[in-house]
C-alpha positions in Angstrom: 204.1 70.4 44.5 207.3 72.3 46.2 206.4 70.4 49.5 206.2 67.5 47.6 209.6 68.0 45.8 210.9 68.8 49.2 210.0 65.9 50.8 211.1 63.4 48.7 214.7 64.9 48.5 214.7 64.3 52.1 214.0 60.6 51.8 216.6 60.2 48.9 219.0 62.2 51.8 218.0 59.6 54.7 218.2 56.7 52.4 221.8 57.6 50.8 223.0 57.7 54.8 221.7 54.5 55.7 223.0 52.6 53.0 226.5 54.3 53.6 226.1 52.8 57.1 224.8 49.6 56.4 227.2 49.1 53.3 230.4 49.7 55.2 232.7 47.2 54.0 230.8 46.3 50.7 231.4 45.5 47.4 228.7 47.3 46.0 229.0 50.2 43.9 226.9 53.4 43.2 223.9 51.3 41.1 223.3 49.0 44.0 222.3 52.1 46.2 220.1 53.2 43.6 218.6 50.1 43.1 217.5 49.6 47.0 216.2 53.3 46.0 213.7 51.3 43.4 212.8 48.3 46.5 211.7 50.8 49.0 209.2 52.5 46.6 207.3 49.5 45.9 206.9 48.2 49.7 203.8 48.6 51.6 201.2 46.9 49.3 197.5 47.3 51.3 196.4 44.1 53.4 194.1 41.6 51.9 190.8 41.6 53.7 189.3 38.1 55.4 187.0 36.4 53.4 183.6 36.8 54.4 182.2 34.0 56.7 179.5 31.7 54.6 176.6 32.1 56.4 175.5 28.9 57.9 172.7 27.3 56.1 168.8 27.7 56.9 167.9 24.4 58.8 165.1 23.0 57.0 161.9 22.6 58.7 160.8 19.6 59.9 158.3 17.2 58.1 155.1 17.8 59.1 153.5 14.7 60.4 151.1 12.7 58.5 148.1 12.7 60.2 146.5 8.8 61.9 144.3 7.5 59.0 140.3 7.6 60.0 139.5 4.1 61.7 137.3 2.6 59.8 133.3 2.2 61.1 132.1 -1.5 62.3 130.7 -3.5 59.6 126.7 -2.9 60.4 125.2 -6.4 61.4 123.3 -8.5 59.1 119.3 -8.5 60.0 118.0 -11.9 60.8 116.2 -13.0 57.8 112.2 -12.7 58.3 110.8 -16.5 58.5 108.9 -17.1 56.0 104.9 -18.2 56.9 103.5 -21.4 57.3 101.8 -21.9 53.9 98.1 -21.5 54.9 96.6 -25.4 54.9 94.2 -26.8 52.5 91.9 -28.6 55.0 93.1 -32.0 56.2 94.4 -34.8 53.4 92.3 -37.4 52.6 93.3 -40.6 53.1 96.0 -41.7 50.9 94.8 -42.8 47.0 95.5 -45.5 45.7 98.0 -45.6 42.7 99.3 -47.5 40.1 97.6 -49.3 37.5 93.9 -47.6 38.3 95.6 -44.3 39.4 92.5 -43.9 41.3 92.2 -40.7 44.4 92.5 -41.8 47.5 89.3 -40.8 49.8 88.8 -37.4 50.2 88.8 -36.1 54.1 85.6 -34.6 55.2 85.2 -30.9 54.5 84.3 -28.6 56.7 80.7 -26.3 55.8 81.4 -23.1 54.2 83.5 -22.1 50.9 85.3 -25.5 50.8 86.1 -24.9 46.7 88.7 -22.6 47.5 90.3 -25.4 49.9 89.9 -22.7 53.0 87.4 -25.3 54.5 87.3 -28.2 52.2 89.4 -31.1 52.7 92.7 -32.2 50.3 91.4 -35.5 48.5 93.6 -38.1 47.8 96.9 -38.0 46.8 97.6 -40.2 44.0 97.8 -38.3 40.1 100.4 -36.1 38.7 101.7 -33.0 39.5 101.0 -31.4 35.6 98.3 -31.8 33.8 98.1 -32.1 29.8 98.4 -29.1 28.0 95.4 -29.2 26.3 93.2 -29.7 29.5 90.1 -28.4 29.2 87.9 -30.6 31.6 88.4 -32.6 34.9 86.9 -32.8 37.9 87.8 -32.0 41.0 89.9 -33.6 43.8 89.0 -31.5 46.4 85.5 -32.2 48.3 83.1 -30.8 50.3 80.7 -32.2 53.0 78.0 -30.2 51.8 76.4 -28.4 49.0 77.5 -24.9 50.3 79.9 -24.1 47.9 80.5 -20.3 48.5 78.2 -19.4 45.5 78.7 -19.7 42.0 82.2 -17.6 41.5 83.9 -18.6 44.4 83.2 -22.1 42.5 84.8 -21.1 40.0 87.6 -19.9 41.6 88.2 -23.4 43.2 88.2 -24.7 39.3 91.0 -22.5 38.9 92.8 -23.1 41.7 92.9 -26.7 40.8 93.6 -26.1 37.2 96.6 -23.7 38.6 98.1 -26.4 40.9 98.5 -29.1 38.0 100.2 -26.0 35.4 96.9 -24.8 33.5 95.8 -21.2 35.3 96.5 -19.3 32.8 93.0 -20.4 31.1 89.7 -19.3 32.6 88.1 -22.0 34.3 84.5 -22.2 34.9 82.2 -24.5 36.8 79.9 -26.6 35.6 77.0 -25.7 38.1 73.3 -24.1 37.1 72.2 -21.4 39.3 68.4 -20.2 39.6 69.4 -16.4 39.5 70.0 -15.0 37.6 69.2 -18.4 35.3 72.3 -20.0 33.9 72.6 -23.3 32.2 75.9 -25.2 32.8 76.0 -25.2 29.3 76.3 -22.2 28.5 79.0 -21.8 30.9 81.8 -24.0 29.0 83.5 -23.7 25.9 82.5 -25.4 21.9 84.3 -28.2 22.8 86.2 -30.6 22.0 86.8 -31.2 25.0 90.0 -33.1 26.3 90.2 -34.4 29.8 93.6 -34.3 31.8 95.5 -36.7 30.3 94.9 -35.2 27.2 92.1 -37.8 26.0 88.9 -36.2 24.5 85.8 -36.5 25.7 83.8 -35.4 22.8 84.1 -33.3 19.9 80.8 -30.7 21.1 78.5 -29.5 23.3 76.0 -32.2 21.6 77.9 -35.0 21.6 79.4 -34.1 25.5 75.7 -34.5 26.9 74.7 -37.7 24.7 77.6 -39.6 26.1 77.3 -42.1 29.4 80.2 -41.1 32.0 83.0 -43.0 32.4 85.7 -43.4 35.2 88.5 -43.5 33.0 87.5 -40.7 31.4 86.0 -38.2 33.9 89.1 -38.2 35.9 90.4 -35.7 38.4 93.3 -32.7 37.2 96.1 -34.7 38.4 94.7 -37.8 36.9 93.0 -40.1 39.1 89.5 -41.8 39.0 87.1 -41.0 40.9 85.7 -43.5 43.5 82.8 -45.1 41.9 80.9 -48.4 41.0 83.5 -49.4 38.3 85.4 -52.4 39.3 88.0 -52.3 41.8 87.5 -48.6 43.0 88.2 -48.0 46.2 85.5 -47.3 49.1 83.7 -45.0 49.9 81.4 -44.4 46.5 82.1 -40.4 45.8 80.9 -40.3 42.2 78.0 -37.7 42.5 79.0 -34.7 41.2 77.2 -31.6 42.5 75.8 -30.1 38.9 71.8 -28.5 39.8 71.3 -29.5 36.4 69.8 -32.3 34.0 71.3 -34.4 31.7 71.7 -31.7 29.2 72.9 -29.3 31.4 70.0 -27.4 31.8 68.8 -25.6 35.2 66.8 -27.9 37.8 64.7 -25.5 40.0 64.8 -26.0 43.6 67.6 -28.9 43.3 70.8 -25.9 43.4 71.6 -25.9 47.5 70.2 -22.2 47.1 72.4 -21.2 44.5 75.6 -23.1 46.1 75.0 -21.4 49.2 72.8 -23.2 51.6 73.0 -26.4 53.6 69.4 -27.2 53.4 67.2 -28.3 50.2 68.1 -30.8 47.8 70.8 -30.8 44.8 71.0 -32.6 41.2 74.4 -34.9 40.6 75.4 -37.2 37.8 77.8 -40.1 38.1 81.1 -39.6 36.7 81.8 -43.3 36.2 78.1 -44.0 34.5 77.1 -46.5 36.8 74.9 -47.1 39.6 74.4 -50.0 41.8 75.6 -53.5 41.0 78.1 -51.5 37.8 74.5 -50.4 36.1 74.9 -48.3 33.1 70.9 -48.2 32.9 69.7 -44.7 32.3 69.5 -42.6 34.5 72.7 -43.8 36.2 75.1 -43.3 33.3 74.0 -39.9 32.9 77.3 -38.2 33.9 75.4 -34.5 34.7 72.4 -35.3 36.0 71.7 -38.9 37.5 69.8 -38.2 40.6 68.8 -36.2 43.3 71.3 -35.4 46.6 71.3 -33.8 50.2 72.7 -30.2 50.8 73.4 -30.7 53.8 75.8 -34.2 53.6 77.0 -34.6 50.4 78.5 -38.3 51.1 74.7 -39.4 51.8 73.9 -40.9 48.5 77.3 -41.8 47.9 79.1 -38.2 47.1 81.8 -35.8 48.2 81.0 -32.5 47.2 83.1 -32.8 43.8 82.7 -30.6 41.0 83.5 -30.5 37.2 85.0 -28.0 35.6 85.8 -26.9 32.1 87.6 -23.8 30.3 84.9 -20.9 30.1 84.1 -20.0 26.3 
């Protein structure tokens, strides 16, 4: 503290003799020196430090890039579309029927031997009728034809019934045809249903089984699926006769031994037809030529001989 004391009496010393130099010739009294006494004690105040330098900003990263979207795969190609098959042919068509006011088919083509009922063989007949039959169709008889008495057999007879009754609308009933067979025995008969029966047109035949075998045929009512007459005696048909219908029965539609073409199989032996129209020579409705299922005998191995074309009738089974 002394040293201190000391000290500062020296600066008040030093500072009195300046100020009597520097004052030389001034007005000022005694309290002006004391006053610069007060100045020098508050010089020196400590220098204000620079202000810190911002730091510079963080450059911001670049945008990664977006990546090149996935091209897109080619479209695979169509396949060509499969052609469709030639629809298998029914044999060739007959001659062109004649239509109008008889409506009658036109002559069947000539069948070739074999199954001809299914139309793999047998020829197209004519090509007058409709294209649907009536709804309550249960009998007609067949346009197709067949040269000879080899039908395939008894169920590949009926399946020709039902292809026919399919092409006109009606397969969705069981058709059956109206053939006997030696074996086992069967009665064309007993093969059909009670009746009535109603041809395609939608015109009855009979009313039963009875009254179906007492009646004479009749061309404008034993008519084809589509419609059509069959070629007969009846006046104004067209040529050639095809009215035998292949049955192997009699006029009741019982079995005739040894007149069946072996069963619908064979083109040797002998068959039993009837005449759809009723007649025979010179329009004769004498018995036995109107008996529509069994008027005579024919050939198994030419059914056009005696004036047929391997026709059939068919019914709806019972």
């Amino acid at each position: 503290m002394m040293l201190r004391s000391s000290v500062l009496a020296r600066l008040s010393f030093i500072l009195a003799a300046s100020c009597v130099v520097s004052c030389s010739g001034s007005d000022a009294g005694p309290d002006a020196g004391t006053g610069g006494t007060g100045g020098g004690a508050a010089g020196g105040g400590g220098t204000t430090g620079q202000a810190g330098t911002t730091g510079q900003a963080g450059t911001t990263g670049q945008a990664g890039t977006t990546g090149q979207a996935g091209t897109t795969g080619q479209a695979g190609t169509t396949g060509q579309a499969g052609t469709t098959g030639q629809a298998g042919t029914t044999g060739q068509a007959g001659g062109s029927g004649q239509s109008g006011a008889t409506g009658s088919a036109g002559r069947g083509g000539a069948a070739g031997q074999g199954t001809g009922q299914a139309g793999a063989t047998g020829t197209a007949g004519g090509s007058g009728g409709a294209t649907t039959a009536s709804p309550v169709m249960n009998f007609f008889v067949t346009s197709d034809t067949s040269t000879t008495g080899n039908l395939g057999g008894l169920t590949a007879a009926d399946a020709r019934c039902q292809a026919r009754a399919a092409a006109v609308g009606q397969g969705a009933k069981t058709w059956r045809a109206y053939l006997c067979v030696a074996s086992p025995t069967t009665n064309a008969r007993d093969r059909i249903g009670a009746g009535p029966y109603y041809n395609s047109a939608g015109v009855m035949l009979a009313a039963d089984k009875d009254a179906l075998h007492a009646r004479s045929g009749d061309a404008a009512l034993f008519i084809d699926e589509r419609g059509a007459r069959i070629n007969g005696q009846w006046s104004g048909s067209p040529m050639p006769v095809q009215h035998d219908i292949l049955t192997g029965c009699n006029s009741m539609g019982m079995l005739m031994a040894g007149n069946t073409c072996s069963d619908w199989t064979a083109t040797t032996g002998m068959s039993l037809v009837g005449h759809a129209d009723g007649l025979g020579p010179s329009m004769s409705s004498a018995a036995p030529n109107n008996q529509w299922a069994g008027a005579h005998e024919g050939f198994c191995d030419n059914t056009a001989t005696r004036g047929g074309a391997g026709r059939i009738y068919c019914f709806v089974g019972p």
